[in-house]
C-alpha positions in Angstrom: -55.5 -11.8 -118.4 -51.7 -12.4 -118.1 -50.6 -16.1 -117.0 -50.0 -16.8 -114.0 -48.0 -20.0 -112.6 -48.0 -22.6 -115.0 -51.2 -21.5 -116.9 -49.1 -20.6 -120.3 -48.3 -24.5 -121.0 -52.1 -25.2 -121.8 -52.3 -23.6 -125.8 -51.3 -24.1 -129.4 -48.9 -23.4 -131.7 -50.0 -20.6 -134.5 -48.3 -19.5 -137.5 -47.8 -15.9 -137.5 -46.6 -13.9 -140.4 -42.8 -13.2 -139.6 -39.9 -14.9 -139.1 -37.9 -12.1 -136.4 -34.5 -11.6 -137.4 -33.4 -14.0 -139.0 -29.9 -13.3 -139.2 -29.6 -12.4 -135.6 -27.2 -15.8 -134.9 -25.2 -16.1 -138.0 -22.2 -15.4 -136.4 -23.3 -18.1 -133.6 -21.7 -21.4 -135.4 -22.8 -24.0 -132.2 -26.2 -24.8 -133.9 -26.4 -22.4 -136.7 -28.2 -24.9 -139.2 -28.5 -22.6 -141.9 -24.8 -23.1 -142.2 -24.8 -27.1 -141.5 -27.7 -28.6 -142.9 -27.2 -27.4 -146.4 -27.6 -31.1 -147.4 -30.9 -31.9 -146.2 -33.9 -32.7 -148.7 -35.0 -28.8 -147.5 -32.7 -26.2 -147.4 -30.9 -25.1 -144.0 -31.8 -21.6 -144.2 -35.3 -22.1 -145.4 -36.1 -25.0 -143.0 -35.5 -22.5 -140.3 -36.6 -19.9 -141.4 -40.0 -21.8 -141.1 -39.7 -23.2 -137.6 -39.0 -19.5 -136.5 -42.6 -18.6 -137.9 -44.3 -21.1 -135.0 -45.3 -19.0 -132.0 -47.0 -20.4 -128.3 -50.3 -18.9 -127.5 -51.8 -19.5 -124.1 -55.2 -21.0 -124.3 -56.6 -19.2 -121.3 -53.8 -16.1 -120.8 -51.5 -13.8 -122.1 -47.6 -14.0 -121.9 -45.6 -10.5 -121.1 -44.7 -9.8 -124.5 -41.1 -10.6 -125.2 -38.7 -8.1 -127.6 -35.0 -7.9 -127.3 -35.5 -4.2 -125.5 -37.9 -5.5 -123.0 -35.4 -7.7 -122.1 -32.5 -5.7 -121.7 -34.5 -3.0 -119.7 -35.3 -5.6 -117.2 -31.2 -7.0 -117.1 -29.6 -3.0 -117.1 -32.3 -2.4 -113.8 -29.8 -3.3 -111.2 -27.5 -4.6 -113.8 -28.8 -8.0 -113.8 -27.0 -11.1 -115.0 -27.8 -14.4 -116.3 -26.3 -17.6 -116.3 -27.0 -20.5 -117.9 -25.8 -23.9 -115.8 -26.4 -27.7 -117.1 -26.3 -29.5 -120.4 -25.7 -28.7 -123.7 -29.2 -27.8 -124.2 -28.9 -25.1 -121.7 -25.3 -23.8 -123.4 -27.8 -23.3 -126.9 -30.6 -21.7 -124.8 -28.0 -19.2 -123.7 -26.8 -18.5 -127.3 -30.4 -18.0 -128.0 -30.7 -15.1 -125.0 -26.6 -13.8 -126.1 -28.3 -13.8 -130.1 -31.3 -12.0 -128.8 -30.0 -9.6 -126.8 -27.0 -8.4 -129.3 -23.9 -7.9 -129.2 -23.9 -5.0 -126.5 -25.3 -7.6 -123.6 -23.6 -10.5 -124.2 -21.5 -9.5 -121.1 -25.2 -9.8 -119.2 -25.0 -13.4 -120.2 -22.9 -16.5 -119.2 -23.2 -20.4 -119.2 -21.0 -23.3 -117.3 -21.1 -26.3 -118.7 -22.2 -28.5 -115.9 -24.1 -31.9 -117.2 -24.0 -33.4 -113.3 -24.7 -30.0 -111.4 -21.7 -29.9 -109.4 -21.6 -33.9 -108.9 -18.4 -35.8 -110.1 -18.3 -35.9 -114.1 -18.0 -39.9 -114.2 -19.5 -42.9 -114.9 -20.4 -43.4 -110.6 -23.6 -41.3 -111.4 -25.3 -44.3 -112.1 -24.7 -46.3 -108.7 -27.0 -45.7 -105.5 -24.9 -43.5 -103.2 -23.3 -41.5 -106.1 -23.1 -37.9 -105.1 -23.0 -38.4 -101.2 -20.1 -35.9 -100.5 -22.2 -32.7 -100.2 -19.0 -30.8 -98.7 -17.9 -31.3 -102.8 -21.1 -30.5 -104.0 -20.8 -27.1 -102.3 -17.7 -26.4 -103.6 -18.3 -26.9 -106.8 -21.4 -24.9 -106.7 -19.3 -21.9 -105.1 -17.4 -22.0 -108.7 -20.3 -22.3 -110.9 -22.0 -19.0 -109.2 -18.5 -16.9 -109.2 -19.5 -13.3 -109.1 -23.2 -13.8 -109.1 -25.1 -11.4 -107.0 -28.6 -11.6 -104.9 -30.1 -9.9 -107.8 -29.0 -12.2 -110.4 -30.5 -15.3 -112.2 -29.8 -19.1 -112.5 -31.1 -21.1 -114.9 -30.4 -24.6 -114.3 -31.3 -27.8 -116.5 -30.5 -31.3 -116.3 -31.3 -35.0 -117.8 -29.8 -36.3 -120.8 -26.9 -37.5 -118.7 -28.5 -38.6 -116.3 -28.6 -42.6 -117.2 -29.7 -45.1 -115.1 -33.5 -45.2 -112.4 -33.9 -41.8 -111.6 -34.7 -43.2 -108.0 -30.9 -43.6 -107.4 -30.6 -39.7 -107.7 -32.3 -38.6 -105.4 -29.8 -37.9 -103.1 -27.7 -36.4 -105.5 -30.5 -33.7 -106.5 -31.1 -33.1 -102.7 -27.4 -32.4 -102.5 -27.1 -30.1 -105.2 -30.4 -28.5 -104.7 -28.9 -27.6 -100.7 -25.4 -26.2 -102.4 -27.3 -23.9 -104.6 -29.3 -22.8 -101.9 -26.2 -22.5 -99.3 -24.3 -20.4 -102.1 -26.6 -18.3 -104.0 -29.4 -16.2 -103.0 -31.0 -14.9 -106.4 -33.5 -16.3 -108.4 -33.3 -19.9 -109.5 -35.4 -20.8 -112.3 -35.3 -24.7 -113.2 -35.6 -25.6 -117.0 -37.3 -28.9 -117.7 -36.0 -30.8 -120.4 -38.0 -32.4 -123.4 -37.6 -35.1 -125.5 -36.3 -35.2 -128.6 -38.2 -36.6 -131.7 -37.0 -39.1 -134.3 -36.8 -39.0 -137.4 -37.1 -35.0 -136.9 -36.0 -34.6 -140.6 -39.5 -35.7 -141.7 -41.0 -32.7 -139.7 -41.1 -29.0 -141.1 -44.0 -27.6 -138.5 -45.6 -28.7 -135.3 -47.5 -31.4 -134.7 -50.3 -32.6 -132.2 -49.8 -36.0 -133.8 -46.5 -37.1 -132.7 -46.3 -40.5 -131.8 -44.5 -40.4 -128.3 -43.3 -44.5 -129.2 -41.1 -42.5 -131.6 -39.2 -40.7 -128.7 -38.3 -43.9 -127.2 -35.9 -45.3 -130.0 -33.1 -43.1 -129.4 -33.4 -43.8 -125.4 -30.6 -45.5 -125.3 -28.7 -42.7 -126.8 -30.3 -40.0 -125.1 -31.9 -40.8 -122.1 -35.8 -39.2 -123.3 -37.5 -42.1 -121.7 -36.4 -40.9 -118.0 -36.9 -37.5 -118.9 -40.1 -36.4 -116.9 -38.9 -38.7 -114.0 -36.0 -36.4 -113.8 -38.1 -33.3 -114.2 -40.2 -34.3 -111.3 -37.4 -35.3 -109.4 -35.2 -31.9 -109.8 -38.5 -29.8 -109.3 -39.2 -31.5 -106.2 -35.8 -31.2 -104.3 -35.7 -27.4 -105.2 -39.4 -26.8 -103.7 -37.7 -28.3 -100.8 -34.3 -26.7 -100.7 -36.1 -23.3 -99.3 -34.1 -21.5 -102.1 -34.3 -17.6 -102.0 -37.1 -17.3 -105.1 -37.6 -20.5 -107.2 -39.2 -21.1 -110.3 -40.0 -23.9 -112.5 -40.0 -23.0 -116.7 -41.6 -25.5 -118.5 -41.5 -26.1 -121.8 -43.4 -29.3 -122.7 -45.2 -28.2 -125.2 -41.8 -28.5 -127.0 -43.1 -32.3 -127.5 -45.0 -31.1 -130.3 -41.9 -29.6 -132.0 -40.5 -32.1 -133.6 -39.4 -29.4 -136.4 -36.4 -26.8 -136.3 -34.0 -29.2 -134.9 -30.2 -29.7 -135.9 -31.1 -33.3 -137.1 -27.3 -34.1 -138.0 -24.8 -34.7 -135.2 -23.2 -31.5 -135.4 -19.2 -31.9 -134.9 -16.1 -29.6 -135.6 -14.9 -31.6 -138.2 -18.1 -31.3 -140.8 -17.6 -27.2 -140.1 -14.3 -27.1 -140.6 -14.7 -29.2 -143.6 -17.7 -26.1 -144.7 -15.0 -23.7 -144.0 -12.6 -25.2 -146.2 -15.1 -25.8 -149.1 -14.7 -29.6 -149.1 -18.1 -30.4 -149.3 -17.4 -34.0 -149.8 -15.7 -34.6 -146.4 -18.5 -32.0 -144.9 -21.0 -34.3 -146.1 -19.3 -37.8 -144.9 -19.3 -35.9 -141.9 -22.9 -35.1 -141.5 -23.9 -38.7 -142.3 -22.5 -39.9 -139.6 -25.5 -39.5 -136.9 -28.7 -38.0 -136.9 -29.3 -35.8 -133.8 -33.3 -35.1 -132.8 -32.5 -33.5 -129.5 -30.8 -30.2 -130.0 -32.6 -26.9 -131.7 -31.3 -24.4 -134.1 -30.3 -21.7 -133.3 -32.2 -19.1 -134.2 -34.6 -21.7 -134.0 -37.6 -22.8 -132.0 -35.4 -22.7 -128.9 -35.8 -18.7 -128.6 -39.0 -19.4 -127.2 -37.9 -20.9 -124.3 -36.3 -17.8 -123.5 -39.6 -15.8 -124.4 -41.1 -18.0 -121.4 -38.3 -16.8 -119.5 -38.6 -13.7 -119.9 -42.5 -13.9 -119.1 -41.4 -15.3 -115.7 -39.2 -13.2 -114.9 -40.7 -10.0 -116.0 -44.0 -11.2 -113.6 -41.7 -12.0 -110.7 -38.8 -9.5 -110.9 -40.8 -6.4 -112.0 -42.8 -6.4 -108.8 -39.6 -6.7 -107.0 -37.9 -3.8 -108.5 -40.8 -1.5 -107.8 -40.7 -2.3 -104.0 
């Protein structure tokens, strides 16, 4: 039986015999840990290599069965795009889809970086009131879908930016939840975002075990303990925007993944420093901060875009046959 609604998040994680392509992102340098982490107790390659063996199984249902053709057969039908709008999680969710796709359909594929969603990039967006002005909410919005057509999709996420009671944003959400639906009358799928783990370096597979107290040290660094609040809070105002075809991707079963992530703060200066073969700067560099919150890519995070493609495929398919 294939899933419907939000049956797939009830399941496991299962090893399966294969990796995929495992070169598919090399030339993708944003995440690409196989080049970055080759200072960590495992090596880069082979520690992904690993978390790309992990795949989600349904407990109760079948996903539509993702491959990199099935995907581009359902973008050339009516030569669909997608773009990719919110945090930098969302810009490496994108590379995943631009990696999976190939070279050929990048063009099919776009991100803006947009960590308020239209909403003034300052430090306001933690005040009641912030975001009021829905004339420049609108806008912005008209920017961020440039070009986009009925048929094509949004993925939007939100959250680590977010500081502050998520109470105080409600008004903000409403606004840019109405600007997307005054602008844009394609499908609008809303990512949730997940915690990040701590002391991710310790981690080479999932785990059912994770302690969630864990999550909460970097909270004031990342924001995870107001993470499902937002969630809730973005989900909500979209329900009620009465936006053209909505849909909610979850992927909190990405709790359980504390493996595959980047783990050191990735910055220009430690790849530049990997370019130019000074591995002592490169490894100053990657000393500097551990980062728990971003994927590899390739990485775990092509799976989120395998539960996009399930959602879309169930909802789009039956559109294109009408």
């Amino acid at each position: 039986m294939i899933c419907t609604g939000d049956q797939y998040r009830t399941g496991k994680w299962v090893k399966s015999q294969t990796t995929g392509d495992f070169d598919l992102c090399t030339r993708h340098l944003r995440r690409n840990c196989a080049a970055i982490d080759n200072f960590n107790q495992l090596d880069g390659s082979m520690r992904v290599g690993l978390s790309l063996q992990w795949k989600w199984l349904p407990e109760h249902c079948t996903l539509h069965k993702f491959s990199p053709e099935s995907m581009r057969e359902l973008l050339r039908t009516k030569d669909r795009k997608i773009r990719y709008v919110g945090d930098s999680t969302n810009t490496d969710m994108s590379q995943s889809m631009q990696c999976l796709l190939g070279k050929e359909y990048e063009h099919h594929v776009s991100h803006v970086r947009a960590s308020y969603l239209g909403c003034p990039d300052n430090l306001s967006h933690g005040t009641p009131g912030y975001c009021s002005n829905s004339s420049y909410v609108i806008n912005e919005w008209r920017k961020i879908v440039n070009n986009l057509q009925p048929h094509d999709i949004l993925v939007v996420n939100t959250g680590a930016h977010w500081f502050g009671d998520p109470n105080t944003k409600k008004l903000a959400f409403r606004n840019i939840a109405n600007a997307i639906a005054t602008v844009f009358n394609g499908t609008v799928i809303m990512r949730t975002t997940v915690k990040g783990h701590d002391s991710c370096e310790r981690f080479n597979e999932p785990t059912n075990n994770f302690n969630s107290s864990i999550q909460q040290k970097k909270t004031p660094s990342y924001n995870w303990a107001n993470f499902t609040h937002l969630n809730r809070l973005v989900h909500n105002t979209f329900l009620e925007a009465g936006l053209a075809t909505y849909l909610p991707l979850y992927i909190d079963m990405f709790e359980q993944r504390a493996d595959g992530h980047v783990q050191n703060s990735f910055n220009y200066d430690m790849l530049g420093a990997l370019k130019d073969n000074d591995l002592v700067k490169a490894r100053e560099k990657k000393n500097e901060g551990i980062d728990c919150l971003h994927y590899c890519v390739p990485g775990p995070i092509h799976i989120w875009n395998e539960l996009l493609y399930h959602l879309l495929y169930t909802t789009l398919t039956d559109e294109d046959s009408v």
